[in-house]
N, C-alpha and C positions, 0 to 999 in steps of 0.2 A: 504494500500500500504506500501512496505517496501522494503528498501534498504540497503545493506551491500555495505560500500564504503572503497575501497584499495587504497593507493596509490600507484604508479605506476612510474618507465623509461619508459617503454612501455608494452604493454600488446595485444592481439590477441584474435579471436575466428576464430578457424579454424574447418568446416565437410569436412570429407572424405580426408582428405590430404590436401584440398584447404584454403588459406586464407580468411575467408567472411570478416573481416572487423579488422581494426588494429589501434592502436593511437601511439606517441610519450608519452612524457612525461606528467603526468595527473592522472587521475581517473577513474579504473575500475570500473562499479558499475552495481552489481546483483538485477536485480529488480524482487518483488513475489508483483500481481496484484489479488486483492481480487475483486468477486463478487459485494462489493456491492463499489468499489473506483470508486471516478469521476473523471472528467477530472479536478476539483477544488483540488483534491488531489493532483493528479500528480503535478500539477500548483505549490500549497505550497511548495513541496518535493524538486520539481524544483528550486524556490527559496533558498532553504536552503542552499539549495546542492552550487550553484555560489557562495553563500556566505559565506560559514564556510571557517575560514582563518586555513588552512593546512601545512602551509611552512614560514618557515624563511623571516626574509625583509633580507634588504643589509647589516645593520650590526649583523644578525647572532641569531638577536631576534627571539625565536621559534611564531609559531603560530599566523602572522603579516599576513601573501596575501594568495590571495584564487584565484581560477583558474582563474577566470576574470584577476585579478592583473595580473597574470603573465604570462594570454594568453595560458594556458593550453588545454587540449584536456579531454574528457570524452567518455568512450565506458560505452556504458548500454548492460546487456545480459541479456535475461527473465531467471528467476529463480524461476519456481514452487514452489520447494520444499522451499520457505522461508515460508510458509504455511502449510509446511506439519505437522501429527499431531502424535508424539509418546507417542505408548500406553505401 
C-alpha cells in the first residue's frame, strides 16, 4: 500500500462536472492498493498518517500538530497508477 500525501486549503474530486466529494483544510491523499495489502496495512498507514505533525503550533514552530491536533479533514482518492511499472 502506498500513499502520496498533499497538503491542502481544500481540495475536490469531481466526475462529469459533479462534485463527489470535497474537504476544507487538511490532506489530500492518493492511495495505490496492492494485491497482496491487508487491512493491517491500511490500519499502520492509517496510523501514520493522524500522526505525522505537518503544520506549525501557535508560536510559528514548523512541524509541531498533525491533523488530529488541529481537527483537520482528509480526502483519500484511489490511485492505481502509484503501482504502475515503467519500462
Amino acid at each position: 500500500m502506498r500513499f502520496v500525501i498533499q497538503r491542502v486549503l481544500s481540495s475536490s474530486v469531481t466526475v462529469d462536472n459533479k462534485i463527489i466529494s470535497s474537504i476544507n483544510k487538511g490532506v489530500c491523499v492518493l492511495v495505490g492498493i496492492n494485491r497482496e495489502d491487508t487491512i493491517k496495512d491500511g490500519e499502520r498507514l492509517l496510523s501514520k498518517l493522524l500522526g505525522m505533525r505537518l503544520w506549525s503550533d501557535a508560536e510559528g514552530k514548523p512541524w509541531k500538530r498533525s491533523l488530529v491536533d488541529n481537527q483537520f479533514e482528509i480526502l483519500f482518492v484511489s490511485q492505481f497508477t502509484l503501482y504502475a511499472r515503467m519500462k
